[in-house]
N, C-alpha and C positions, 0 to 999 in steps of 0.2 A: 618812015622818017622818024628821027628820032626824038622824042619832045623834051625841050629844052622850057626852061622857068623863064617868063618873061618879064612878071611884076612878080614884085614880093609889097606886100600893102603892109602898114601895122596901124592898128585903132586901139585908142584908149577904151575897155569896156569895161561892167562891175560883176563883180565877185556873189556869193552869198553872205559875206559880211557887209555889203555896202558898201565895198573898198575895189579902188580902182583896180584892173589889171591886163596885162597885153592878148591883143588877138592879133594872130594873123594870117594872112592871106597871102595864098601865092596862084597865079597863075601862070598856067601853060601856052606853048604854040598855037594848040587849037583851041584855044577858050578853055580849057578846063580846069576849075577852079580848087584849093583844098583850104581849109581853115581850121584853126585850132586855137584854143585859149587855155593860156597859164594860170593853174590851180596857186595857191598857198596855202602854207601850213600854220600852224597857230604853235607848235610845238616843233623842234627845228633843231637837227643835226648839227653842232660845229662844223661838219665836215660836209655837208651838202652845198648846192648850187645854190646861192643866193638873189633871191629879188632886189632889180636896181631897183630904188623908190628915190623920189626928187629932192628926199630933206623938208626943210621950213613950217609955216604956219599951214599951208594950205591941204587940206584934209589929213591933216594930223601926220604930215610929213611922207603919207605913203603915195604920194600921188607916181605916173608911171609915165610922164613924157619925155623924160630922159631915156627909156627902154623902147620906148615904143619910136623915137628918132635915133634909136641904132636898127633897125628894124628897118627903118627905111633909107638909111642912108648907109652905111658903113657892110651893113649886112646885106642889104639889096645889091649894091654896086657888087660884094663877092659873087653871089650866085646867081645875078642874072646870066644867062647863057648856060648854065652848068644843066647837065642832064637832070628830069625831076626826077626818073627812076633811080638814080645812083643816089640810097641814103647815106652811106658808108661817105662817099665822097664829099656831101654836103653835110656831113655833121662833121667831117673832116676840116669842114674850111670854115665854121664856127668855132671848132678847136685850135685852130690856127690865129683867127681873130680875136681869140678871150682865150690864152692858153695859163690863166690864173686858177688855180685850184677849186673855187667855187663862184667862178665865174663874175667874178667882181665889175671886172671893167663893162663889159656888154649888158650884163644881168641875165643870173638864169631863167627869169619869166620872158629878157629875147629870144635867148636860143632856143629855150624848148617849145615856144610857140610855133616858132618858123620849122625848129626839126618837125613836128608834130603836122603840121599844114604841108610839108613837104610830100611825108610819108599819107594823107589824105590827098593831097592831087594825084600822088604818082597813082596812086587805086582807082582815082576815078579815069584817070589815062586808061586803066588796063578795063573797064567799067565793070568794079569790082568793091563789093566793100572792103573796109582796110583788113576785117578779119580773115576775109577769102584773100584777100593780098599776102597774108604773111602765110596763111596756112589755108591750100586747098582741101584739104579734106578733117577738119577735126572732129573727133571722136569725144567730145564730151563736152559738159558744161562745167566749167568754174563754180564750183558749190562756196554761196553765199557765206559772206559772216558780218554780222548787221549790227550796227548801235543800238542798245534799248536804251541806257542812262548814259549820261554827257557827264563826265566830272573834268579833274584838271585842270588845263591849257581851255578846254574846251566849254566850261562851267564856270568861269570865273573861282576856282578852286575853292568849288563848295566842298567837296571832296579830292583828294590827293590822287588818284587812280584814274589815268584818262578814258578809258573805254569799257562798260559794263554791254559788252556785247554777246551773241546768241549766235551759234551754227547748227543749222539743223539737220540732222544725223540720217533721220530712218528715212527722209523723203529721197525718190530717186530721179525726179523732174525737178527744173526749177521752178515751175509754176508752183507746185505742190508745198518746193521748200521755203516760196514766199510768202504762201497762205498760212504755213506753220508760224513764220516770223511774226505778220499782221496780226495771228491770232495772241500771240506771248507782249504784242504791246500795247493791244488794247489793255490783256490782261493787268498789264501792269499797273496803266492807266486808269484800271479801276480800283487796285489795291492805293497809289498814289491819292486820289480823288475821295477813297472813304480815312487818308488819314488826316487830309486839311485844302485847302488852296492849293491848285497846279501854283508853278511857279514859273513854267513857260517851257521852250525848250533849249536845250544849250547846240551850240554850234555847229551839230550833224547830226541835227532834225531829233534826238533823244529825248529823254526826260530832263527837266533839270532836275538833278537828287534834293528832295527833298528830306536829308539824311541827314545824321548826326556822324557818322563814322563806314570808312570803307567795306565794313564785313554788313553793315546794315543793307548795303547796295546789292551785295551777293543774296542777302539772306531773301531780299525783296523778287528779285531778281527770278530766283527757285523757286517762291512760292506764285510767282505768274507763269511760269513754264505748268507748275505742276497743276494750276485752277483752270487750267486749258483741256486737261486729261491730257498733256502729253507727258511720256515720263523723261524728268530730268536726267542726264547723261545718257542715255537711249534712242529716245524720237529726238530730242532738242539739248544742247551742254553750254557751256558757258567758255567764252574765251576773254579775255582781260588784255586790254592796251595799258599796262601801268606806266609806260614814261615816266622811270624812275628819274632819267637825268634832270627830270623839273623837279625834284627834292633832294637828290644828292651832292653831297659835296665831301670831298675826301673821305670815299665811301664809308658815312655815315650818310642813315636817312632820317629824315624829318618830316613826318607827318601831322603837317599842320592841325589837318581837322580831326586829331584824337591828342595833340599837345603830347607828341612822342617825339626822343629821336632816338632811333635806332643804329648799332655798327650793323656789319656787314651779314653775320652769324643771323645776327636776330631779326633781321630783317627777312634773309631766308626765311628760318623758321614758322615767321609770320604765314609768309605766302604758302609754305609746306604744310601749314595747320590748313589753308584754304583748300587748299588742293582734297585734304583730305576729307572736309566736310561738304567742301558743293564739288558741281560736276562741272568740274572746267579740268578744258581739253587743249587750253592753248594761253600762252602768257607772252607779251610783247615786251622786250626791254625792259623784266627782272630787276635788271642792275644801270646803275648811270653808265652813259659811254664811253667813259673815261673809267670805268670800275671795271676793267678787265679781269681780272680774280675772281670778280665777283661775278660776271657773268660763267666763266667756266666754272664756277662751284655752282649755279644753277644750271646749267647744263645737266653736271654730272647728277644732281640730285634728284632733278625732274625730266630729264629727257626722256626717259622709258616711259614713262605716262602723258606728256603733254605735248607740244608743237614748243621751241621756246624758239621764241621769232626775235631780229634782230632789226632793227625800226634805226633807231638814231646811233648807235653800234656800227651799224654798216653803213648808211646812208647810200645804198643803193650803187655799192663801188665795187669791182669785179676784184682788184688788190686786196679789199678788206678781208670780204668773201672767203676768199681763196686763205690768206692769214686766218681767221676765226676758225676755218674748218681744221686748219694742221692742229692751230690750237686746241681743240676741243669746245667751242666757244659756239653753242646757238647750234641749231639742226634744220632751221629756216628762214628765210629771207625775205623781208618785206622788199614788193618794188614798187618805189617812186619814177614817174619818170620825169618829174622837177625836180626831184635829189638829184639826177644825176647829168639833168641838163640837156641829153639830147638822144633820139630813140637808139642809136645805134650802142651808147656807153649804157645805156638801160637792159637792152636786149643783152650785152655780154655780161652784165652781171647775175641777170635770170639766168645766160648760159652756165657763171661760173656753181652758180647755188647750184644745177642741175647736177655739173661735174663731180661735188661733193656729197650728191646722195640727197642733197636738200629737198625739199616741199617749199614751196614757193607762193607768195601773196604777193599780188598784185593790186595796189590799195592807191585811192582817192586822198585828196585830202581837205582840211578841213572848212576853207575856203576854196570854194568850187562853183562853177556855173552850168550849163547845160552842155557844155562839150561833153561827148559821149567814147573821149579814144581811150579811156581805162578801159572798157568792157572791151574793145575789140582789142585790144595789147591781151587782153588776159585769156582770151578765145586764141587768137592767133597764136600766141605763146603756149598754151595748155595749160596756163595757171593752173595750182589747185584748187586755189580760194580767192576770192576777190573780196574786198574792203572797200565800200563806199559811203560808210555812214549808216544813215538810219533808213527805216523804208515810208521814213517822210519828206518832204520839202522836195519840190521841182528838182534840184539840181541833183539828189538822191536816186530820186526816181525814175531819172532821166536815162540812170545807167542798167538799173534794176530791167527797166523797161525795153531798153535795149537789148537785156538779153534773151529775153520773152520773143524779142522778133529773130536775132541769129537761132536760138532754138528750133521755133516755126520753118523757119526757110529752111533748117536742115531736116524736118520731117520730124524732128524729135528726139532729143540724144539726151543719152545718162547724164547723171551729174557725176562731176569727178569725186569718188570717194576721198571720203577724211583720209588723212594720211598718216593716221596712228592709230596703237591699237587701244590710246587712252580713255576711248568712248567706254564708260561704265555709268551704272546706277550710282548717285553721289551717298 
């Protein structure tokens, strides 16, 4: 028989900011249940799927009961009856009901909660977890890239640079590459700790920087990999979420926290001086998303040594994708599957990055709760790298730890190698 969705539930739950967000729940003919909860970003594509929020005074206008009564009503009445296993279909008939560009009218925390709880029932139908659902037989583990310092969007822009992150290179388990990470922030933790007061952490479980300037974060950064004995760009390298479009404006940038603004040239330059002194192996979003020029002039000038990933550039869109690659624009692809609203427009944009030769990330974001479907997207899919934050706070760990167990149950698989040959000593 064939199982058909019989409720579709939606609850108001909270986030790791405090802030409200949709879960939902669908179930099946014979009882079988899927649920999933809508992540948010703290830093945000013009062009991704947007979260309804309710407006007004009340919890500072993000509250979610507007998304969460299309969820039971407008979205329920579509797909009750519809096959659970047919995702294609049902993210077909969200697309039909919110066919606005970034999902304005339903809100992309409806849709991609219900997609995402769909594609969990339909696995537990088959009694399978989601990652054995998409892919029965994978050959490797998504090799980690982890927050140490929180700046930007994510720091209250103590510094200008959102992500002082760490991949670690020589381990060929994940366990292995997660005890490298734990070991580089304690390290850090104690470099941070003999120069004053913690300051806390910023919003994916990181440091808060307690910096005066973005090269001090790198500089810091190097000297905790290397008081670990591991060597920098070797065992462990450095990859940067810079989310340039939170400081550019007609590609010029401004760097608050050093009272700079930079054009376009010297902004390169900046990060090309980076590149040359630490060992970083990967830069997210270069240039603002709107700095097209500026992103294919980082391309061409760092692509042969680094990953340059495209975050708020592509927002997780197979069109964009497919446009940046003819361009010469990015050589990989972050994927959201809240940018893009619902599993089926997520997985064709992983497909399209593939078509292009890309390397692919499959990433969290920065409001999050314990849902665990990025780890299995990224398994299922054969991400290269996965992005979930820091390897603190519950909702972090939640993924980390996840993949500790698809590892196990598979007996034990490689991690997938870096996917450039940028890993040197810095």
């Amino acid at each position: 028989m064939t199982e058909k969705i019989t409720r579709v539930q939606g609850r108001r739950v909270w986030d790791s900011r405090g802030r409200p967000t949709v879960e939902a729940e669908i179930t099946t003919t014979s009882g079988r249940r899927g649920r999933a909860i809508a992540p948010a970003g703290a830093s945000r594509g013009s062009g991704e799927a947007t979260d309804l929020r309710d407006g007004g005074v009340r919890l500072g206008g993000l509250d979610v009961r507007g998304a969460v009564h299309n969820v039971e009503t407008r979205i329920a009445d579509a797909l009750i009856g519809h096959p659970v296993a047919d995702q294609e279909g049902i993210d077909g008939i969200l697309d039909a009901l919110d066919p606005t560009p970034t999902r304005s009218d339903l809100g992309g925390n409806a849709t991609v909660s219900v997609s995402l709880a769909a594609l969990h029932a339909a696995a537990a139908v088959a009694d399978l977890p989601v990652w054995r659902h998409l892919n029965p037989s994978p050959t490797r583990i998504p090799r980690p890239q982890i927050q140490i310092i929180g700046g930007g969007a994510h720091a209250a822009r103590r510094v200008d640079l959102q992500d002082f992150m760490v991949v670690p290179l020589s381990a060929t388990r994940i366990d292995d590459a997660l005890e490298q990470v734990a070991e580089v922030y304690l390290s850090v933790g104690r470099i941070f700790a003999e120069r004053g007061p913690s300051l806390g952490v910023a919003d994916e479980g990181g440091f808060w920087p307690a910096v005066a300037a973005n090269e001090e974060a790198l500089s810091i950064l190097t000297r905790g990999i290397e008081q670990t004995g591991l060597v920098p760009g070797v065992d462990v390298a450095i990859s940067l979420d810079i989310a340039a479009s939170e400081f550019e404006t007609h590609g010029r940038y401004t760097l608050a926290s050093e009272d700079r603004v930079l054009d376009g040239d010297a902004w390169r330059s900046v990060v090309e001086g980076w590149l040359a002194v630490y060992p970083i192996v990967a830069v997210e979003d270069p240039a603002g998303e709107h700095d097209a020029p500026g992103m294919r002039a980082f391309t061409r000038s760092l692509g042969d040594r680094s990953l340059v990933v495209g975050d708020d550039y592509l927002v997780t869109d197979p069109q964009r994708i497919e446009r940046a690659a003819a361009e010469g624009a990015c050589n990989t692809a972050l994927i959201k599957v809240n940018q893009a609203g619902t599993v089926t427009r997520t997985s064709q944009a992983h497909a399209a990055a593939r078509r292009a030769g890309w390397s692919t990330i499959v990433s969290a974001r920065s409001g999050e709760t314990e849902d665990i479907s990025v780890a299995h997207l990224a398994v299922g899919w054969d991400a290269d790298i996965l992005k979930v934050g820091s390897i603190t706070r519950g909702e972090r760990t939640a993924k980390w730890n996840e993949l500790i167990r698809i590892d196990s149950e598979m007996g034990g698989l490689p991690l997938a190698p870096f996917p450039t040959t940028a890993a040197r000593v810095g």
